[in-house]
Backbone as a ProteinNet text record, in pm:
[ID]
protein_1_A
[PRIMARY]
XXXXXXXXXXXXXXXXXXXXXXXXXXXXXXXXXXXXXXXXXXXXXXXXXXXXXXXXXXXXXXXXXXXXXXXXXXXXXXXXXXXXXXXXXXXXXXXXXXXXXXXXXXXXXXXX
[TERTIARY]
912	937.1	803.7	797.4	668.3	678.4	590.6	606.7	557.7	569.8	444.7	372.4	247.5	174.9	218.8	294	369	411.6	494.1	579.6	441.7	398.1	266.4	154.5	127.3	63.1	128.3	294.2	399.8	415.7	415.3	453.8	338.3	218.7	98.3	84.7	68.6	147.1	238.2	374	408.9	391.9	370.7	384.5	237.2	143.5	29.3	127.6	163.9	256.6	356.7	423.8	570.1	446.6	349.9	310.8	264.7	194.3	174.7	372.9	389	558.2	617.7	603.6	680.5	574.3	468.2	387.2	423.1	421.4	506.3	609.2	715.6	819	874.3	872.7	909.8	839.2	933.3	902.1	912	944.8	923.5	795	812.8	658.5	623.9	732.5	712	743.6	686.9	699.5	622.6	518.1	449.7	535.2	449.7	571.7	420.2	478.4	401.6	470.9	443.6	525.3	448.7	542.2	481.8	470.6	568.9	549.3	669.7	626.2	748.2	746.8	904	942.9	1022.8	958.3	1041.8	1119.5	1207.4	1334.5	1246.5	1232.1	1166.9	1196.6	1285.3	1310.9	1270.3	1225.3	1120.9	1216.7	1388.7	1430.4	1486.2	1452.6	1486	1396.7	1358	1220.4	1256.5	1306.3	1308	1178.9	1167.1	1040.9	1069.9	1014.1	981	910.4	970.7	921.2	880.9	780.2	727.4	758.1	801.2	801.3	823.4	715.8	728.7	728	868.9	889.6	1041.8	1042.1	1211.2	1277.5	1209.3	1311.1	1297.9	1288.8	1212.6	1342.6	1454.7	1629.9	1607.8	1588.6	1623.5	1565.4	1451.1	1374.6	1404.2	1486.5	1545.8	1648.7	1742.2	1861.3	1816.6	1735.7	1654	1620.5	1543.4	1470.7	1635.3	1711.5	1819.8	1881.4	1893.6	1997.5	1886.2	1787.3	1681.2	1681.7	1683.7	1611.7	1641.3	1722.8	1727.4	1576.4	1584.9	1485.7	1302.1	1320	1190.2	1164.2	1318.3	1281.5	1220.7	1274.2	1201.9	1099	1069.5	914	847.5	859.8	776.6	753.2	896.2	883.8	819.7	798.3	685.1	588.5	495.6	388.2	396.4	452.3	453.4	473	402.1	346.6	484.5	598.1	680	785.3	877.1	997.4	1118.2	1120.3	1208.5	1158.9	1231.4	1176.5	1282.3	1228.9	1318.3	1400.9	1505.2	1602.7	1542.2	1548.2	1467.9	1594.9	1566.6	1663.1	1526.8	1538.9	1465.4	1519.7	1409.8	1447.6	1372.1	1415	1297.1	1273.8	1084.4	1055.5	1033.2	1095.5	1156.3	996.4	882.7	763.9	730.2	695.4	634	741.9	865.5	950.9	940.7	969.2	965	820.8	748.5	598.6	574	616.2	635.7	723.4	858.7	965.7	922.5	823.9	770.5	658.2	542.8	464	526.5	687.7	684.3	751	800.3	877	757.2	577.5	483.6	440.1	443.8	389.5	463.3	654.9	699.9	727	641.7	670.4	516.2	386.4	265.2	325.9	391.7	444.9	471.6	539.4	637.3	565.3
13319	13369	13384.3	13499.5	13537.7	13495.9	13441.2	13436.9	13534.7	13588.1	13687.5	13613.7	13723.2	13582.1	13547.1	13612.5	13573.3	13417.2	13412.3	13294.2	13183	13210.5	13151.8	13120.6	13126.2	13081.2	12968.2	13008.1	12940.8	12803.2	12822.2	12695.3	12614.4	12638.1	12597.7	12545.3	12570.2	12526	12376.2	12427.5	12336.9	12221	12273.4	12130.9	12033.7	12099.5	12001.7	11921.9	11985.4	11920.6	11800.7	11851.3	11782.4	11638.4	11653.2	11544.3	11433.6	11494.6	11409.4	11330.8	11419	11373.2	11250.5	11314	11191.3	11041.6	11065.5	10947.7	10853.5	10928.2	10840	10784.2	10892.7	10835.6	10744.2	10723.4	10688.4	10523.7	10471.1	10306.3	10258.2	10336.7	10270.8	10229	10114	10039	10053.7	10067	10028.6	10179.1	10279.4	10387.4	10512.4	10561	10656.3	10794.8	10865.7	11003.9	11099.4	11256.3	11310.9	11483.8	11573.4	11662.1	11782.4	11806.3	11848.7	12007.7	12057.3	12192.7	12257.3	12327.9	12432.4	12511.5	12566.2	12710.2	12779.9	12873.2	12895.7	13032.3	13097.6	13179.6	13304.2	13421.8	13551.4	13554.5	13517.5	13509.6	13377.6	13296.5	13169	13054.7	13121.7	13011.1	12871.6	12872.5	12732.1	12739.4	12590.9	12584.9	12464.2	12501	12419.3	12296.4	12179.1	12098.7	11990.3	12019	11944.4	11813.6	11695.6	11557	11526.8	11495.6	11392.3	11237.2	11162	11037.4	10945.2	10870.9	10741.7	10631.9	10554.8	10388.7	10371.5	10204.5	10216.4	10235	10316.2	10393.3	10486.7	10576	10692.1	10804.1	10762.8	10870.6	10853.6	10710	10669	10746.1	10744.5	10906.6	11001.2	11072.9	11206.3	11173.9	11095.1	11109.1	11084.6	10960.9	10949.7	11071.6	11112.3	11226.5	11362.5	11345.1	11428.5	11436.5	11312.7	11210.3	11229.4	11243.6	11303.5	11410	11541.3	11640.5	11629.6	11654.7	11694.9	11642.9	11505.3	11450.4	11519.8	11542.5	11576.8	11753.6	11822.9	11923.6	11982.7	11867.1	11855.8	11807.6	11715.7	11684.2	11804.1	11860.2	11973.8	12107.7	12101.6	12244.4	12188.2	12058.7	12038.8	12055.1	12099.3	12146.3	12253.4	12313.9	12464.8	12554.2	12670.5	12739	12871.3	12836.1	13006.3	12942.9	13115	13104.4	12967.6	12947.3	12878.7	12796.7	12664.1	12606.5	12582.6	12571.3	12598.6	12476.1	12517.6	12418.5	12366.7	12250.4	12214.5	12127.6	12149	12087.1	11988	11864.8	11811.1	11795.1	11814.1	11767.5	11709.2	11664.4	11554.6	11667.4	11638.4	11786.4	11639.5	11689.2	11618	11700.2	11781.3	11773.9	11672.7	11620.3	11504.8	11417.1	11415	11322.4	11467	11552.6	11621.1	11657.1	11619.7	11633.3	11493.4	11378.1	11244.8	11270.3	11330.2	11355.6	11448.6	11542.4	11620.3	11558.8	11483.4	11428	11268.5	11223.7	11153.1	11191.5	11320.2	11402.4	11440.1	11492.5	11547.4	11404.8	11293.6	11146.7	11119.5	11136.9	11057.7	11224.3	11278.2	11402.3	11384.3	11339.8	11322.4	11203.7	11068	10921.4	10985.1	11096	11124.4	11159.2
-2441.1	-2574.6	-2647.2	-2694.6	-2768.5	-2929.7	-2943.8	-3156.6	-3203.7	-3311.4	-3414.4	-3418.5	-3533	-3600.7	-3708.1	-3754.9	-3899	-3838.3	-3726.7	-3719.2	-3645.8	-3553.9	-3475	-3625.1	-3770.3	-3843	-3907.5	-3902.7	-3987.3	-3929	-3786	-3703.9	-3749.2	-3717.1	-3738.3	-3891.5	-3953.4	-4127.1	-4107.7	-4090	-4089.1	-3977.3	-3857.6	-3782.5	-3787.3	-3976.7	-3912.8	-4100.9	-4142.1	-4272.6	-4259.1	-4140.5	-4108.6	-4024.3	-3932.6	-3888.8	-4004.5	-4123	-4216.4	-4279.9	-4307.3	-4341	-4245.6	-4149.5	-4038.1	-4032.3	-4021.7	-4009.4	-4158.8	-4241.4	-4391.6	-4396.4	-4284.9	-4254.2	-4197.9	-4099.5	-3919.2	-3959.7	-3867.2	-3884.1	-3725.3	-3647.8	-3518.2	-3454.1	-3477.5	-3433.8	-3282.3	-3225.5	-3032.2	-3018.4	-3006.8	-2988.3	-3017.5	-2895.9	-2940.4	-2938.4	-3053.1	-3047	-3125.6	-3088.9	-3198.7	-3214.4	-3224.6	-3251.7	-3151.6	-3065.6	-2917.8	-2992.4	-3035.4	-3078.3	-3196	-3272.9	-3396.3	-3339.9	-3348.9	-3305.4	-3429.4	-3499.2	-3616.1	-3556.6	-3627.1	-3566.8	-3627.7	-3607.3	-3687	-3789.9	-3888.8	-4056.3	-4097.1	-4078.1	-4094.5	-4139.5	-4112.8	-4220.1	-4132.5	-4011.3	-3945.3	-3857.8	-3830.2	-3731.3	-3619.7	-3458.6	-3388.4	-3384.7	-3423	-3399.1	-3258.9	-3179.8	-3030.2	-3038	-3044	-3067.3	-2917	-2915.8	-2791.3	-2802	-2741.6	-2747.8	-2609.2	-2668.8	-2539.7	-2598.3	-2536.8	-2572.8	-2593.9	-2611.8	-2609.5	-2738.9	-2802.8	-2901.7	-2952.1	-2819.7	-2834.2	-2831.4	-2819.6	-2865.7	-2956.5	-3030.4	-3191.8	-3290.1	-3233.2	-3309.2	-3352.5	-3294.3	-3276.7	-3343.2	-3328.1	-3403.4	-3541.7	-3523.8	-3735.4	-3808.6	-3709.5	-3759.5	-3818.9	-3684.7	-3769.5	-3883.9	-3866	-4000.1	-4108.3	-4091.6	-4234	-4268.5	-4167	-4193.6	-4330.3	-4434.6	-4534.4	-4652	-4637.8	-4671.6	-4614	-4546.5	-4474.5	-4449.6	-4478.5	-4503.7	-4682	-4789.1	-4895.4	-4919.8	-4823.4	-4872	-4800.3	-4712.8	-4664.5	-4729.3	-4832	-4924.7	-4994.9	-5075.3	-5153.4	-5153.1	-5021	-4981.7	-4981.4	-4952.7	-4908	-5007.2	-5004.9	-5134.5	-5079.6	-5058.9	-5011.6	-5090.7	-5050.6	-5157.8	-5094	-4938.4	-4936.7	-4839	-4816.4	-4694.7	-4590.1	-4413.1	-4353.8	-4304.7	-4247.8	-4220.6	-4072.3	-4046	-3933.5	-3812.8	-3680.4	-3620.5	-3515.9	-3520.1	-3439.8	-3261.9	-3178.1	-3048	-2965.9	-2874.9	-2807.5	-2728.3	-2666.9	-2545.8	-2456.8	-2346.2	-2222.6	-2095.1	-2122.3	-2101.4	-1988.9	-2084.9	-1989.5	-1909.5	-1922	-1812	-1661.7	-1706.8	-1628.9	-1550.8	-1554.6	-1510.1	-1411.6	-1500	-1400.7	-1297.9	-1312.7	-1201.5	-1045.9	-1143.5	-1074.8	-970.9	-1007.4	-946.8	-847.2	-887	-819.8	-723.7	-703	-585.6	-532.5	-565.8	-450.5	-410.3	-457	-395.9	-287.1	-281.3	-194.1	-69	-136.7	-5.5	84.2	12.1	25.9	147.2	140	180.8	353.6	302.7	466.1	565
[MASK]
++++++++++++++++++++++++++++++++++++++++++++++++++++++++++++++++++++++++++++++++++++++++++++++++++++++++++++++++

């Protein structure tokens, strides 16, 4: 999937905004996370955001983060100098499990 740059400046905007937001937010101490990537839709008005996270409460994240958006999609229009701000759906990017899965299928094929 290709972005504009309309949407490729937008993501960029917000996902360096929303990282300040969440770090204010988020209270999970045992858990690294950070915001792997925004995908906003071509009319800017909802923006998939891709959570990275490692640790054991690293679902809990995602569902928090849902159970907020509302909250966190207002503190982000507070920054943001446009007419509206977008509706955000959080998701975990599964990235990196899949990269470990991957390397531990060429190790035990490397074994044989």
């Amino acid at each position: 999937m290709s972005l504009s740059l309309r949407q490729q400046k937008a993501a960029s905007l917000w996902q360096n905004i929303l990282g300040q937001v969440l770090v204010d937010e988020l209270l999970f101490k045992n858990t690294a996370w950070s915001i792997f990537t925004v995908i906003p839709t071509a009319d800017l008005k909802t923006a998939r955001v891709y959570i990275s996270a490692i640790g054991p409460e690293a679902d809990h994240i995602i569902e928090q983060l849902n159970q907020r958006k509302g909250e966190i999609a207002k503190a982000l229009a507070s920054q943001l100098k446009s007419k509206f701000s977008p509706k955000l759906e959080f998701i975990r990017d599964t990235t990196e499990d899949k990269a470990f899965e991957i390397e531990q299928m060429i190790n035990q094929l490397e074994d044989k």
